[in-house]
C-alpha positions in Angstrom: 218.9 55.7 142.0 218.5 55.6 145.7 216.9 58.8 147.4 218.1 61.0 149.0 221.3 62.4 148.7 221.7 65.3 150.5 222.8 63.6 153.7 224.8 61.2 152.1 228.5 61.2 152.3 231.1 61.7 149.2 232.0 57.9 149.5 228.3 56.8 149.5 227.8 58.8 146.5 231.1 57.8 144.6 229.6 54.3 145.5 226.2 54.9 144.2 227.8 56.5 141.1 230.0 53.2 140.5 226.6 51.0 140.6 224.9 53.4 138.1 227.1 52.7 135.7 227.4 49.3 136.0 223.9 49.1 135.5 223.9 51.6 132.5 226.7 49.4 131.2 224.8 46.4 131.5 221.8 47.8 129.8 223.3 49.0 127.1 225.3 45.6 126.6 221.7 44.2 126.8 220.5 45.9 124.2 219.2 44.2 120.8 221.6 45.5 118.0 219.3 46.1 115.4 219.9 46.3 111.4 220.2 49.8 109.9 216.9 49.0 107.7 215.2 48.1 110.8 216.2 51.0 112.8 215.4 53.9 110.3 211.4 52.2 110.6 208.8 54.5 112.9 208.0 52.6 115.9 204.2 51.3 116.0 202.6 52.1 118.6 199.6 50.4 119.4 195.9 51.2 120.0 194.5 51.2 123.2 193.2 47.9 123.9 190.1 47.3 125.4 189.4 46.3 128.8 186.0 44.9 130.5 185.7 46.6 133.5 183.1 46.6 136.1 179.4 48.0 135.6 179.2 49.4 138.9 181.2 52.7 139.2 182.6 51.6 142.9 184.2 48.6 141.8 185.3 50.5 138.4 187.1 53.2 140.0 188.8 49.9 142.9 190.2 48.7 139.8 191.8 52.2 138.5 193.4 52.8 141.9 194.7 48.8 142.2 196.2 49.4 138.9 197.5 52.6 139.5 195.6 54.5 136.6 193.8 57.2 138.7 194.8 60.0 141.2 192.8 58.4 144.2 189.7 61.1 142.9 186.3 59.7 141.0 187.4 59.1 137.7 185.0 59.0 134.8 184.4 55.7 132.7 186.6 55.6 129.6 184.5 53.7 127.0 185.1 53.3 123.8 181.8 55.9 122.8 182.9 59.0 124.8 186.5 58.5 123.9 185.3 58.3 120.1 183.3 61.5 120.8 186.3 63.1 122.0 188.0 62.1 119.1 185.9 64.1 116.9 187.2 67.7 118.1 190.8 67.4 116.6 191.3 66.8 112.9 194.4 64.7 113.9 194.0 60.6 113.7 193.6 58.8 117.2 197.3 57.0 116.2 199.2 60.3 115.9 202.1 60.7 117.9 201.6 64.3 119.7 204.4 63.8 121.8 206.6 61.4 124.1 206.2 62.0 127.9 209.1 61.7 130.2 210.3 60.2 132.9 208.8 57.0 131.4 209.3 58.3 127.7 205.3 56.9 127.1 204.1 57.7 123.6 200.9 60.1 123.9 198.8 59.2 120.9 195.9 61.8 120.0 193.6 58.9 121.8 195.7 58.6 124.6 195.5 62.0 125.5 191.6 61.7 124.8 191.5 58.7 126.6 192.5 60.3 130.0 190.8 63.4 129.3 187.9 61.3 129.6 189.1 60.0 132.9 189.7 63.7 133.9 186.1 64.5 133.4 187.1 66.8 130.6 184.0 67.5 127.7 185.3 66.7 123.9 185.8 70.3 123.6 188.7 70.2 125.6 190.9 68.2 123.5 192.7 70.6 121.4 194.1 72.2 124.6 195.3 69.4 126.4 196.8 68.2 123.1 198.7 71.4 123.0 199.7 70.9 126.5 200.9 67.7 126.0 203.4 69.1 123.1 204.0 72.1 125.3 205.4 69.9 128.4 207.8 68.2 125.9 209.4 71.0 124.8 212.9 70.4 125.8 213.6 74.0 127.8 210.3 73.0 129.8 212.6 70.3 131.4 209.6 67.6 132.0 212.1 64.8 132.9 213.6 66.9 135.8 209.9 68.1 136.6 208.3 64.7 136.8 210.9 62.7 139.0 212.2 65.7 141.5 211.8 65.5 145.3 210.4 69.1 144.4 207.0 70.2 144.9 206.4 70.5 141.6 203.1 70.4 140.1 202.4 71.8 136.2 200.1 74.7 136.2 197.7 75.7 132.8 197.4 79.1 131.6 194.8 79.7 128.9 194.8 82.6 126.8 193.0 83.9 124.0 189.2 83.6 122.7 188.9 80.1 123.6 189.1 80.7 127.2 186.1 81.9 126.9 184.4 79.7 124.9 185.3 77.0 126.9 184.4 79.1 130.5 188.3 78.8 131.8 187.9 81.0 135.3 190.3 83.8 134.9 188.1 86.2 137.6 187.8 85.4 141.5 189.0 82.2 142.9 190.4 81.3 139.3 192.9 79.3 141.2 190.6 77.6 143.5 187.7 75.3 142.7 184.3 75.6 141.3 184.7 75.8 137.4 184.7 72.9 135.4 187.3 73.7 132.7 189.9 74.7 135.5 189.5 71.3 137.3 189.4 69.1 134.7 192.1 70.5 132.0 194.6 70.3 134.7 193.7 67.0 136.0 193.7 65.4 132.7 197.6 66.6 132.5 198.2 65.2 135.4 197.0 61.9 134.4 198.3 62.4 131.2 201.8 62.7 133.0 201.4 59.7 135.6 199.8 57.4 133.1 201.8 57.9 129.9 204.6 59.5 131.1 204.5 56.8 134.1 205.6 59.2 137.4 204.1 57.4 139.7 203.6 58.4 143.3 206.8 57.2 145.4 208.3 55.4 141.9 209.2 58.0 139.5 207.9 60.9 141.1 209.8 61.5 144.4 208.3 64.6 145.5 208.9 64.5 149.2 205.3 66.2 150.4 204.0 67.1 146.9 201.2 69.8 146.9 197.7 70.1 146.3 198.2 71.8 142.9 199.4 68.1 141.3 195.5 66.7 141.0 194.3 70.1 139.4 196.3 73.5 138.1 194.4 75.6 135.6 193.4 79.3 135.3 192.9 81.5 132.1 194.2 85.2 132.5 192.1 88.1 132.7 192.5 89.5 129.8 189.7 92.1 129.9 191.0 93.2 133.2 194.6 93.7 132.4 196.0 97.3 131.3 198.9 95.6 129.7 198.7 93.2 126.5 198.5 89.1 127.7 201.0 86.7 128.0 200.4 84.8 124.4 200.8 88.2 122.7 204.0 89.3 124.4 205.0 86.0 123.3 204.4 86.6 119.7 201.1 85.4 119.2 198.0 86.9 117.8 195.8 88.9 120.2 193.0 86.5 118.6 195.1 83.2 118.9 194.2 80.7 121.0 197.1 79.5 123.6 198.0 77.2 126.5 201.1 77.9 128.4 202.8 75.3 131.0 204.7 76.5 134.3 206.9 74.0 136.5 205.3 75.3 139.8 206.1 74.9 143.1 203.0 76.3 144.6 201.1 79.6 145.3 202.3 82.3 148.3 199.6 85.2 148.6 200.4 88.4 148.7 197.9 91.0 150.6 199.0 94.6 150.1 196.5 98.0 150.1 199.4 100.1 148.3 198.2 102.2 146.3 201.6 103.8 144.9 203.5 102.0 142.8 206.5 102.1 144.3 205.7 100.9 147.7 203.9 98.1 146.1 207.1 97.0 144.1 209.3 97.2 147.5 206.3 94.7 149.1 206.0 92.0 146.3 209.7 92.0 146.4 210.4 91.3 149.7 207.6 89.2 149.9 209.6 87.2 146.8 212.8 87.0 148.6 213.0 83.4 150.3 216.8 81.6 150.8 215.7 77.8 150.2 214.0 78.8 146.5 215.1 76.9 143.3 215.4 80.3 141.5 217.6 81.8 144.1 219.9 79.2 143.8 219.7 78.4 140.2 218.3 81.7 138.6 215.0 80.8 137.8 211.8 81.8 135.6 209.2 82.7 138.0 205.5 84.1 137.6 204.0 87.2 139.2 200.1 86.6 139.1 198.8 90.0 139.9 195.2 90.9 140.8 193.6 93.8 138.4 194.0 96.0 141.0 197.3 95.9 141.8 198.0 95.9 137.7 196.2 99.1 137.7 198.2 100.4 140.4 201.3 100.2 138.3 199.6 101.5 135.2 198.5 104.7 136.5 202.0 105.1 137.8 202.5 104.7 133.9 204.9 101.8 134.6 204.8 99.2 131.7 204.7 95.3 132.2 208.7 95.5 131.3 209.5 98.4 133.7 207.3 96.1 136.6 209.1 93.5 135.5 212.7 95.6 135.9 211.8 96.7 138.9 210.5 93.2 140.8 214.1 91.9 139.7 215.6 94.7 141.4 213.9 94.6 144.7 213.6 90.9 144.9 217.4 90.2 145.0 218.3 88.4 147.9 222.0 88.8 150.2 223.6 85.7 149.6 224.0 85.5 153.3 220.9 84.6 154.0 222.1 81.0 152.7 223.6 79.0 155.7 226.2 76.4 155.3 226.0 74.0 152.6 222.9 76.0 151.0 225.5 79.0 150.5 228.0 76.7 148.5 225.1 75.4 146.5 223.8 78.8 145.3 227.9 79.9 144.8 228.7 77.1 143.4 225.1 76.8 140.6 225.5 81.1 140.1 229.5 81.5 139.8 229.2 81.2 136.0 226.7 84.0 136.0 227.8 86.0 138.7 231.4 85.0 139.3 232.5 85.0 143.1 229.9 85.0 145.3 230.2 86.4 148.5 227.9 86.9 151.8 226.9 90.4 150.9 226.8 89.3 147.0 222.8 90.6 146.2 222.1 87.3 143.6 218.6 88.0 141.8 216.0 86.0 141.7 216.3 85.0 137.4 219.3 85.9 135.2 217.6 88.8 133.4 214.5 90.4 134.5 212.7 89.5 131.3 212.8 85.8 132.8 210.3 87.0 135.4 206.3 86.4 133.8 203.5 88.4 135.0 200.2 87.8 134.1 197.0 89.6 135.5 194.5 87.1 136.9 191.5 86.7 139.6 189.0 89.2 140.7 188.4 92.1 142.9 190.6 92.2 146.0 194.2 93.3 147.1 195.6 90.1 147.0 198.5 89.3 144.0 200.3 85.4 143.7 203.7 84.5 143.8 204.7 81.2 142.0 208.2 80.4 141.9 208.9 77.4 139.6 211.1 74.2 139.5 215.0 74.2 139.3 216.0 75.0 135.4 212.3 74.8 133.8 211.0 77.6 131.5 207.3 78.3 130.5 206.5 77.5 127.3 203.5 78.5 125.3 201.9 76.5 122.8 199.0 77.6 120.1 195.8 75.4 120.4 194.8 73.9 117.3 191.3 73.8 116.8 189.2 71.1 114.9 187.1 73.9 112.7 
């Protein structure tokens, strides 16, 4: 379908509209009628063939970019050996079917995953996450097709919990969200290529982001567990404190937030304001956002003997936004995509930021410093949290 719409008029769309489902018609008109026998038979889905690429790493990675395999970064040379040793840290066979990747509904086998986790850079260690990741984006609340093919921002970010994290040296402490650690830049880049190549949301094809963001080459950070006052994400979740866990966020990007307080309350009124922006998804479709907060400001709350719920309560509460704020056609959309919720919506209607506060996820992440993150996500995706499966 033709971008964009938003300055499009009613007849154009009805126009557009009329064409979609000729072509839908069409396609399904198309379509192969096949016998009952042959349709109840599981789909084979091929190996992945061998290619002969070039010896010189240059040339190699010209040939990945012509064929739009990489994400215009040095990739690592795929051969047969270090995809095999990869292999050997899952207990699941190379043609298993983990999971089928939207937009471009692509079939990501066990090698497939370990095939572009090769790419990525990734060691064989890391396979078990990114297979869980890649079951964990196709969860159906996670809303991957919307995710992959929006004109949103909208890159998927990695949280690692449990002992593996660190096993495997995920950065949960100071700049856990920047660069310099191995596992953080790789896991996340091998998602992404796990979502371009298989799930085939390619730059200016399927994936329509308008600017994108820097997070969509690499978004990956374990939490802090040690530093936290509160239990982790995984186990308020309903996992074991000793399971291992990868959870995937819709994200839109990162906004900082750089506050001394040192009361509880006055820190709450700050990350709430600071929260509060009229042209967010979760404003105008009551969202699922994450609240990244640095062990200081976690402790802040704890000695004011607030719990990760009551934080959680009182975010919702100071981050709801007047309606008003909305100009124009914005305020229709956010009346019109909350009236079920909220009923009539009004200039002065406060609309919260998520329908319950519950729907808002805090996690305690990054090193010294007064500096928390605010991550709002994509329009109608929740997190969703996967346990890591490991070979032994």
């Amino acid at each position: 379908m033709p971008h964009p719409f938003g300055t499009r008029s009613r007849d154009e769309l009805r126009q557009i509209a009329v064409r979609c489902a000729d072509d839908i018609a069409r396609l399904l008109c198309e379509s192969v009628a096949e016998s009952p026998a042959v349709s109840r038979r599981q789909p084979v889905i091929p190996r992945a063939a061998l290619l002969q690429a070039p010896a010189d790493l240059d040339e190699l990675n010209r040939l990945f970019i012509k064929r739009r395999w990489g994400d215009g970064l040095l990739i690592a040379r795929p051969t047969a050996e270090s995809v095999e040793r990869m292999l050997r840290h899952t207990r699941r066979k190379a043609d298993d079917l983990v999971a089928t990747i939207a937009p471009g509904m692509g079939a990501a086998t066990v090698e497939y995953i370990a095939i572009n986790a090769v790419m990525g850079g990734c060691y064989p260690e890391y396979l078990p996450v990114l297979i869980a990741a890649a079951e964990a984006v196709a969860t159906p609340k996670f809303h991957l097709q919307a995710i992959q093919a929006t004109t949103n921002p909208a890159a998927v970010w990695l949280i690692v919990n449990g002992p593996i994290a660190k096993w495997l040296e995920v950065n949960s402490s100071s700049n856990c969200l920047g660069q310099g650690t191995w596992a953080n830049a790789t896991l996340g880049r091998a998602l992404r290529l796990i979502l371009q190549n298989i799930g085939r949301a390619l730059p200016g094809e399927m994936d329509r982001a308008t600017q994108g963001q820097p997070g969509k080459y690499t978004f990956c950070c374990a939490e802090n567990e040690q530093a936290s006052p509160w239990e982790p994400l995984h186990v308020e979740r309903g996992f074991a404190p000793d399971a291992n866990t990868v959870t995937v966020v819709g994200a839109l990007g990162t906004w900082s937030m750089n506050m001394t307080a040192k009361v509880a309350d006055e820190l709450t009124a700050m990350l709430g304001d600071t929260m509060q922006y009229p042209a967010s998804s979760d404003y105008i479709y009551g969202g699922a956002p994450f609240v990244v907060l640095s062990p200081q400001h976690a402790n802040v709350f704890h000695a004011g003997g607030w719990s990760k719920a009551e934080v959680k309560r009182r975010l919702w509460e100071a981050s709801k936004l007047r309606a008003g704020r909305s100009r124009g056609s914005e305020f229709e959309r956010m009346a019109t995509a909350r009236r079920a919720e909220l009923g009539e919506i009004g200039r002065d209607t406060m609309v919260p930021i998520s329908e319950k506060p519950e729907h808002i996820s805090i996690i305690v992440a990054g090193g010294a410093g007064s500096h928390s993150v605010f991550v709002p996500v994509s329009a109608h995706t929740q997190s969703v949290t996967k346990e890591i499966v490991l070979s032994e």
